[in-house]
C-alpha positions as CSV (number, residue, x, y, z in Angstrom):
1,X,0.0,0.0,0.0
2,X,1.0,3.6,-0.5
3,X,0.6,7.2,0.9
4,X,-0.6,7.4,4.4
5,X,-1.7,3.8,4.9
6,X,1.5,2.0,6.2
7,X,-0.2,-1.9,6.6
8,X,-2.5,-4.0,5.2
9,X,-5.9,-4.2,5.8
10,X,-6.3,-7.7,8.2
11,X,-10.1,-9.8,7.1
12,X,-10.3,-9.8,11.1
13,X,-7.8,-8.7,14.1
14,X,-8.7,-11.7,15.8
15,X,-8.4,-15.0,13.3
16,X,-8.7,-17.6,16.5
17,X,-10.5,-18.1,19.4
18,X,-10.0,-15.6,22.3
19,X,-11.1,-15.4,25.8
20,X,-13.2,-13.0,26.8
21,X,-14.4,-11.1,30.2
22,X,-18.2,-11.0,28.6
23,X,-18.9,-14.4,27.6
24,X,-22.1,-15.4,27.0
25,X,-23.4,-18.5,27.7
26,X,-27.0,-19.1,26.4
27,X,-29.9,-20.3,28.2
28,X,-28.7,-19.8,31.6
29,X,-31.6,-18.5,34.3
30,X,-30.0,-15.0,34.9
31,X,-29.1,-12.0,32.9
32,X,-26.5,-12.1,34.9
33,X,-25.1,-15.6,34.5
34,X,-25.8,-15.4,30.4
35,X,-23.9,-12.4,30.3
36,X,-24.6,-9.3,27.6
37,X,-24.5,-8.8,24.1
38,X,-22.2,-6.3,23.3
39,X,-22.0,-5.3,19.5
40,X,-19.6,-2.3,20.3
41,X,-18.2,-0.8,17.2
42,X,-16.1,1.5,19.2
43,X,-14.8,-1.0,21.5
44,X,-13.7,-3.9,19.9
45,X,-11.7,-5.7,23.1
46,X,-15.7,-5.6,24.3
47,X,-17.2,-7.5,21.6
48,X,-18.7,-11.1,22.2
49,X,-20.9,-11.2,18.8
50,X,-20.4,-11.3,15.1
51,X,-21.8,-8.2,13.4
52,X,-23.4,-4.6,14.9
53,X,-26.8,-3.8,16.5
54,X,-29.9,-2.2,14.4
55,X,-29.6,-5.3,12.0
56,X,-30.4,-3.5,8.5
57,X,-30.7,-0.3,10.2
58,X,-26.4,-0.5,10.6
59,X,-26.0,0.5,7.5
60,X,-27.7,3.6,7.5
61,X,-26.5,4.3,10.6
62,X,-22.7,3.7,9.4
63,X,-24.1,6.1,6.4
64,X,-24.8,8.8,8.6
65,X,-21.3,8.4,10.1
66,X,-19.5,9.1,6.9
67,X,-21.6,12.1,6.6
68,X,-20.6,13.3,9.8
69,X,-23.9,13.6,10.8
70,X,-23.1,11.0,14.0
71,X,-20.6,10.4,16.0
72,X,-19.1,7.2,15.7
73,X,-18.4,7.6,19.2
74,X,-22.2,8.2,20.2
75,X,-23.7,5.7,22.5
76,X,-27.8,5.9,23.1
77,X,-28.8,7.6,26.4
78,X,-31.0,5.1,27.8
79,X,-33.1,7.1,30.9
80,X,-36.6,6.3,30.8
81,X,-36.3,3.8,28.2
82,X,-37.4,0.5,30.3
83,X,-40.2,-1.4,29.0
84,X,-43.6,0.1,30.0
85,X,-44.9,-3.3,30.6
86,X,-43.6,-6.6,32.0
87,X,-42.6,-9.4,29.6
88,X,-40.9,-12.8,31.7
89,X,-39.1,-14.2,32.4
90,X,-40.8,-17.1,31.3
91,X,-39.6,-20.9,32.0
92,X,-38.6,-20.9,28.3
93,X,-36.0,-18.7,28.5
94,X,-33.9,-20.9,29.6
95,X,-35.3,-24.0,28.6
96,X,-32.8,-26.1,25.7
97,X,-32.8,-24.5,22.3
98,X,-36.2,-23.1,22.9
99,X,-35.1,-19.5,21.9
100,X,-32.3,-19.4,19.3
101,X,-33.4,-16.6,17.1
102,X,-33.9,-13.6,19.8
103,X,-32.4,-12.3,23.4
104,X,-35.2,-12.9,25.8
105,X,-33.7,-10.8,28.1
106,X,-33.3,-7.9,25.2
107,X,-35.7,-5.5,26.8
108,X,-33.9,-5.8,30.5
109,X,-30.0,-4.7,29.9
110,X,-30.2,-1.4,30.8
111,X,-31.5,-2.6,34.4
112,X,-29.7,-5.9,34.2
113,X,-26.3,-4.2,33.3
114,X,-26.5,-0.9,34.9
115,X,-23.1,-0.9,36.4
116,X,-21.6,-2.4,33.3
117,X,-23.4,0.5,31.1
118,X,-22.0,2.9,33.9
119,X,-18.5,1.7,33.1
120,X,-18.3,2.7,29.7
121,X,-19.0,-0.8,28.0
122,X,-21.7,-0.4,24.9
123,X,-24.6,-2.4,25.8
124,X,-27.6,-2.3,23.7
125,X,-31.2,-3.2,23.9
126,X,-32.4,-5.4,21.2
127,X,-36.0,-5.4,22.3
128,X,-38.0,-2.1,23.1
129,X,-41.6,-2.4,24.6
130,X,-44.0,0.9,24.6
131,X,-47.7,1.4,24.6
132,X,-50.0,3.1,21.4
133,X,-53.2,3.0,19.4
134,X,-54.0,1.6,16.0
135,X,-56.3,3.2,13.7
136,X,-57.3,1.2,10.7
137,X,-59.8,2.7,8.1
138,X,-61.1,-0.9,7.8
139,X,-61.9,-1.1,12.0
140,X,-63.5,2.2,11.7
141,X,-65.9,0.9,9.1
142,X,-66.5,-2.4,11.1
143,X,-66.9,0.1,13.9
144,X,-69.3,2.1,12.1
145,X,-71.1,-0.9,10.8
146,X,-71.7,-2.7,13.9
147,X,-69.3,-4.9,13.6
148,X,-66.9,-4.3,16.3
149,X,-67.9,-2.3,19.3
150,X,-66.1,0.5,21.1
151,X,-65.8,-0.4,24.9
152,X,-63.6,2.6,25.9
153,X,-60.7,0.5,26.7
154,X,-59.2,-1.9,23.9
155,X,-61.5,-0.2,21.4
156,X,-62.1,3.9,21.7
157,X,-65.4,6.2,20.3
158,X,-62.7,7.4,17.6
159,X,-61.5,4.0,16.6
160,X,-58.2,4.0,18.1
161,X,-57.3,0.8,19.4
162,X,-55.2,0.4,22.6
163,X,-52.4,-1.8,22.3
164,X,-48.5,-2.8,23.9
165,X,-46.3,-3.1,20.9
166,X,-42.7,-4.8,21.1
167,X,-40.1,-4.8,18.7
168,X,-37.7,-7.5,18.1
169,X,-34.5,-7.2,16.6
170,X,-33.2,-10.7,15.9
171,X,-30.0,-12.5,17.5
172,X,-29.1,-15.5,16.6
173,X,-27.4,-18.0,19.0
174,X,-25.9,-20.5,16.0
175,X,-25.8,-23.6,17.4
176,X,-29.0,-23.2,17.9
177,X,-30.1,-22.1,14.6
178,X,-28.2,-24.9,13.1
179,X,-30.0,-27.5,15.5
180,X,-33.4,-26.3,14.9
181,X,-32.4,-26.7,10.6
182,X,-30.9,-29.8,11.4
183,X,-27.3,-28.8,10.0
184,X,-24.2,-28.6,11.2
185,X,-22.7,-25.5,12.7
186,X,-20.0,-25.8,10.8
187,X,-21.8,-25.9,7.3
188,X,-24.6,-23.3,8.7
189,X,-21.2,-20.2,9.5
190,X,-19.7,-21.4,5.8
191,X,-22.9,-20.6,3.9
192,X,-24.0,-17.8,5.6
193,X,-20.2,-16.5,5.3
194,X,-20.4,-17.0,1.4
195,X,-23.6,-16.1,0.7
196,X,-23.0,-12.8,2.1
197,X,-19.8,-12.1,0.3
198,X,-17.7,-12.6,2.8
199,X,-19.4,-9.6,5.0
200,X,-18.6,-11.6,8.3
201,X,-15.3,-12.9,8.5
202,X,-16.0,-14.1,11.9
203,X,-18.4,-16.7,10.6
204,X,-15.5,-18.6,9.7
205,X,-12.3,-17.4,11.8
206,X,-14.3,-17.2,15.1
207,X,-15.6,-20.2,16.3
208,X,-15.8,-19.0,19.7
209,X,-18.3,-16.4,19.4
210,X,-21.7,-18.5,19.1
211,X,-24.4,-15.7,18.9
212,X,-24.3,-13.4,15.5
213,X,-26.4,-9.9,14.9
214,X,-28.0,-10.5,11.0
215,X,-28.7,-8.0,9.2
216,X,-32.2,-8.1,8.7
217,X,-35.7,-7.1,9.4
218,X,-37.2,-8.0,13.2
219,X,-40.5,-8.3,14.3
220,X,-42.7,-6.4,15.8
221,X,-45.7,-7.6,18.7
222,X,-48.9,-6.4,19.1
223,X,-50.9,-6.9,22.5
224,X,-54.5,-6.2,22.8
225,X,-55.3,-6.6,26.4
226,X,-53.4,-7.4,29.1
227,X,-49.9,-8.5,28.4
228,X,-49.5,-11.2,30.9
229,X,-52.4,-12.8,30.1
230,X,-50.2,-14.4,27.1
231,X,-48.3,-16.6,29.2
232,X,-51.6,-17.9,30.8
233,X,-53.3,-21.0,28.9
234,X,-56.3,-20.9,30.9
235,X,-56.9,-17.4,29.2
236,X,-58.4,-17.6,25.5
237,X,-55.4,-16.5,23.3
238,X,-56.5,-15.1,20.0
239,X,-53.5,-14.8,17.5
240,X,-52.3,-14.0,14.3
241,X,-48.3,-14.0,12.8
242,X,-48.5,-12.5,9.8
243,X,-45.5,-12.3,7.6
244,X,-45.2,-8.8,5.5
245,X,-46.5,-8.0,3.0
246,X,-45.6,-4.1,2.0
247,X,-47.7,-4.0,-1.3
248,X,-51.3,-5.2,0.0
249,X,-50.2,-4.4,3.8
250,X,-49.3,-0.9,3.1
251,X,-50.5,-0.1,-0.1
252,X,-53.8,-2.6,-0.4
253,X,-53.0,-4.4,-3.4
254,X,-55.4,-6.4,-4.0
255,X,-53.2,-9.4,-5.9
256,X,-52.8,-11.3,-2.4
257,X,-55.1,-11.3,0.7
258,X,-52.2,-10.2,3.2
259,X,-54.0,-6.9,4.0
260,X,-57.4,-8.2,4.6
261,X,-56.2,-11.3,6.6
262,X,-54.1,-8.8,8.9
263,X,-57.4,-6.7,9.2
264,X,-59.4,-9.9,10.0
265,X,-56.7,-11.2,12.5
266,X,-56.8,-7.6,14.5
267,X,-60.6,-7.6,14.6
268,X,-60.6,-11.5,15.8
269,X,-57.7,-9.8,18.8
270,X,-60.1,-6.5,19.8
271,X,-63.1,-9.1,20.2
272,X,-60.6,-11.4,22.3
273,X,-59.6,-9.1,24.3
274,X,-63.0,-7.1,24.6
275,X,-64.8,-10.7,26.0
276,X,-61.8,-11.1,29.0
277,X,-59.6,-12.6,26.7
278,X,-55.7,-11.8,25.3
279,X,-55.2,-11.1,21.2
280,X,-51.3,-11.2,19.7
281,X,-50.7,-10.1,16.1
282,X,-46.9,-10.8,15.6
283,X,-45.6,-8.8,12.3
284,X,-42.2,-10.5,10.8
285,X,-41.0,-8.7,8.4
286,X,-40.2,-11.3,5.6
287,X,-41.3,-9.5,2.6
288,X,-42.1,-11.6,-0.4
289,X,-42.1,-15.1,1.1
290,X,-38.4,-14.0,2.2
291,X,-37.8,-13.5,-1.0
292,X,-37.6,-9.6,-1.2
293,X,-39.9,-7.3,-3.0
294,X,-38.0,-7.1,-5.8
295,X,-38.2,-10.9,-6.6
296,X,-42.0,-10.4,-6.0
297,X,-42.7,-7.7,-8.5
298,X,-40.4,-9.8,-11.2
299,X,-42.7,-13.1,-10.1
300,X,-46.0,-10.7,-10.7
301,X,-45.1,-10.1,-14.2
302,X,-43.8,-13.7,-15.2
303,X,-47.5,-14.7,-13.9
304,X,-49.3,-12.2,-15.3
305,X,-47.6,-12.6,-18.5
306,X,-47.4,-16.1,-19.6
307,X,-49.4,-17.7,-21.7
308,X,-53.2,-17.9,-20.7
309,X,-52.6,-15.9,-18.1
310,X,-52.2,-15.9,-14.1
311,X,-53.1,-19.7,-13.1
312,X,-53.4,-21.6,-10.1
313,X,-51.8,-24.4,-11.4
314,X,-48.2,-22.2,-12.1
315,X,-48.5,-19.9,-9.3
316,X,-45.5,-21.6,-7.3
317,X,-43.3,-23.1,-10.9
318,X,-43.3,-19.0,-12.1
319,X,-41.9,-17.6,-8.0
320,X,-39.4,-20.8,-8.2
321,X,-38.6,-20.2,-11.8
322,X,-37.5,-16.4,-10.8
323,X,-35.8,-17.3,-7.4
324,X,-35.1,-20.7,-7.4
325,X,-37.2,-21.2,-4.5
326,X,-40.9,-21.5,-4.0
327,X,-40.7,-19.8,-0.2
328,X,-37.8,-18.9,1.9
329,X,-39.5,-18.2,5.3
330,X,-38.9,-21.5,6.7
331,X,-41.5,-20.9,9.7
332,X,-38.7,-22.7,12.0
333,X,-37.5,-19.7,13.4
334,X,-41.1,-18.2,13.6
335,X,-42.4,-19.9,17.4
336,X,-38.9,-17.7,19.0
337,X,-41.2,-14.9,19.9
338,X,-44.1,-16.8,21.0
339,X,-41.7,-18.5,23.6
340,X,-40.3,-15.6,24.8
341,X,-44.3,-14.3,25.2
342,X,-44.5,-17.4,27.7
343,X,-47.3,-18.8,25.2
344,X,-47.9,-22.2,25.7
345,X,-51.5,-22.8,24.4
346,X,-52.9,-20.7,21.1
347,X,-56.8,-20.7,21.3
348,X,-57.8,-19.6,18.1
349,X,-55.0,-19.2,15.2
350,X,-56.1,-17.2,13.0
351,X,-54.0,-18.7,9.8
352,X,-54.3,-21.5,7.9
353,X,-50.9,-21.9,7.1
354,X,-49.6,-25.2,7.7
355,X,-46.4,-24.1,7.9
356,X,-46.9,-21.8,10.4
357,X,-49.2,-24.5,12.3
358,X,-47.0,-27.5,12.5
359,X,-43.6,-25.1,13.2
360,X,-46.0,-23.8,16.4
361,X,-46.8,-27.3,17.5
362,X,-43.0,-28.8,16.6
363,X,-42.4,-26.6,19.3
364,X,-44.3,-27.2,22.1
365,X,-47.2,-24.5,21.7
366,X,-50.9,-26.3,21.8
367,X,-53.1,-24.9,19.1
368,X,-57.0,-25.6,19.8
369,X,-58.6,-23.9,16.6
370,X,-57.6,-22.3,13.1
371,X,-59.7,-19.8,11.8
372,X,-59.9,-19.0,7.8
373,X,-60.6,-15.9,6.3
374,X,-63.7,-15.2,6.0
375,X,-64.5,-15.5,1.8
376,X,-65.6,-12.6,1.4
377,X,-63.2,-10.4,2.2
378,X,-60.9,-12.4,-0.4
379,X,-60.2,-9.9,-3.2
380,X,-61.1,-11.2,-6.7
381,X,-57.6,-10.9,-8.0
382,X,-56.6,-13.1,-4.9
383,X,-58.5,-15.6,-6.2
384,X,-55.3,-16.9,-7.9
385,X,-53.3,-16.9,-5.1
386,X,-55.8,-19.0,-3.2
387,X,-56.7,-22.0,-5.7
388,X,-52.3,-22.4,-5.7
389,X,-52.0,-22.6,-2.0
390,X,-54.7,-24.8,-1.6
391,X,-53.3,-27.2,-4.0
392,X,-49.7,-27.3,-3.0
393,X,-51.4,-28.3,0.8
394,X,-50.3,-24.9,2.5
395,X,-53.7,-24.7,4.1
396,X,-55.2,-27.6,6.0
397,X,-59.0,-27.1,5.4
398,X,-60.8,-25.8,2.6
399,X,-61.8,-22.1,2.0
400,X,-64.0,-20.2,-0.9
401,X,-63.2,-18.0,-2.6
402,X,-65.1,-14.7,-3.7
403,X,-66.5,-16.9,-7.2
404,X,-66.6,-20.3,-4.9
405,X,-69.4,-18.7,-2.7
406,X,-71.9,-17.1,-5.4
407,X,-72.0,-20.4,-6.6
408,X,-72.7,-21.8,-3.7
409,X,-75.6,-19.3,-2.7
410,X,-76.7,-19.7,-6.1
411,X,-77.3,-23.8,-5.5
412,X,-78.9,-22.6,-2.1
413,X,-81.3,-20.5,-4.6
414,X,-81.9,-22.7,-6.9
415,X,-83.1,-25.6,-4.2
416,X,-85.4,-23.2,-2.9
């Protein structure tokens, strides 16, 4: 190298394993005795994970850096940021690989750590939990029709609906994640160095440091009634996990039913909560089956644009013909923030995803009841979508769709 640089660049400044004053050892009882995850960029000597805190938010934030509109140096203030409601602990936070994609104790580390914090060492939450209201022109009009009823508590005169929200930025412990796949450690650091191009050296030069910050979307947890009531399964839990979906979600794109589904699953939560009960919508945000948006919009037009049309029967051949892949949420990771929730028992699920089912039930969580959406509220457009999923097998029971039911009140008609 030339001018002022006098050395090379190193991959990593530490190629083996080290020890370290902040291990962290996964699953124990304690904050305490697990120990903090420390993502320091400023500190290196501190760090006990692969990669930085704010998963995809890192990069904007190093963007902001090379501005010089922040500090590199800067460290969040964290005064009267504590959780506004109590989460855990819960027996399975420390229960074997029951958690492997989240810190249960996220939410706690500026109590937990206090003295550590006060020391100078960078600890970060990875889960925040505050209180707001929804408003959702869809619940005002079931509001206005009847439908739902305002009770001045989960559901207000205006609409607003009164709800703890927590968001969830993911950490993954990766001998955990490789267990729950059912591949080795080894194999699972590898790819995910090389499919990253090479982003993480210390997927592969650091085999001591087990838990790894991705950088990706989190989730986000919405309560509607009393947050401790989750953990209870004599309570009726009504829930939905909806995976995003920014086009129908945001936008109301009628190609899927992703809004309307999320609509239905927040109106089945307010009545849950309104009769005594506990509603959960959990919002991951796995755009595009995983897939990104940009792989969506490409599979839209191969559909809508091969011969004869959009079909059923190619719905999954054109999304695997573009991305190799029919879905890549693999739901494994999915029951993580339903454990850390305490949920054992699921009253009403309102999916019919299979996947999403038999990943819950893999993992302990008892689900009484699935509810569909209701056939109406299927856009014609969705229709598509639909007929596919119910012949690959993603739903377990059948549904109609929007054509499906006039023909069936037309038979009704016709018999009497």
């Amino acid at each position: 190298m030339t001018g002022n640089r006098s050395s090379h660049i190193r991959l990593t400044s530490h190629p083996g394993p080290q020890a370290h004053r902040w291990a962290l050892r996964w699953g124990a009882a304690t904050p305490a005795a697990r120990g903090p995850v420390i993502g320091s960029v400023t500190r290196p000597q501190d760090r006990n994970v692969i990669g930085a805190h704010g998963g995809s938010y890192a990069l904007y934030r190093a963007l902001a850096v090379s501005a010089g509109a922040l500090s590199p140096l800067q460290r969040p203030d964290l005064a009267n940021t504590h959780p506004v409601v109590e989460i855990g602990p819960y027996p399975q936070w420390s229960e074997p690989d029951r958690i492997v994609s989240l810190d249960p104790w996220g939410h706690l580390v500026a109590d937990a750590f206090a003295d550590a914090i006060g020391e100078g060492i960078d600890i970060r939450p990875t889960i925040a939990i505050t209180r707001a209201r929804l408003n959702m022109a869809e619940l005002n009009a079931l509001l206005a029709a009847g439908a739902l009823a305002a009770d001045g508590q989960v559901m207000h005169a205006g609409g607003d609906v009164s709800v703890a929200k927590a968001a969830v930025d993911p950490v993954w412990w990766l001998p955990g994640i490789a267990r729950r796949f059912g591949v080795s450690e080894h194999n699972l650091r590898r790819i995910l160095f090389e499919q990253t191009g090479g982003m993480f050296p210390e997927l592969v030069t650091r085999p001591d440091l087990d838990v790894f910050l991705p950088p990706i979307g989190g989730i986000t947890a919405y309560i509607f009634g009393e947050p401790r009531d989750l953990a209870d399964p004599r309570v009726p839990l009504t829930c939905r996990v909806h995976d995003e979906c920014n086009g129908s979600d945001v936008f109301g794109s009628d190609i899927c039913t992703c809004r309307p589904y999320l609509i239905h699953g927040i109106e089945e939560c307010i009545r849950a909560a309104q009769q005594g009960g506990v509603g959960l919508v959990v919002y991951n945000r796995k755009e595009g089956r995983a897939l990104g948006e940009v792989t969506k919009f490409l599979v839209y037009n191969a559909r809508k644009r091969q011969k004869g049309g959009d079909q059923a029967a190619t719905y999954f051949e054109r999304t695997e013909c573009v991305a190799g892949v029919q879905d890549a949420r693999f739901q494994q990771l999915m029951p993580d923030v339903l454990h850390w929730l305490g949920i054992t028992r699921i009253h009403r699920l309102v999916s019919m995803s299979n996947m999403k089912h038999d990943a819950m039930v893999a993992q302990g969580i008892q689900v009484d009841e699935r509810v569909p959406i209701p056939p109406e509220r299927i856009p014609p457009d969705a229709a598509v979508e639909i007929e596919a999923k119910k012949a690959a097998g993603y739903y377990s029971e059948e549904i109609q769709t929007p054509e499906d039911l006039q023909r069936t009140i037309g038979r009704t008609l016709d018999r009497t």
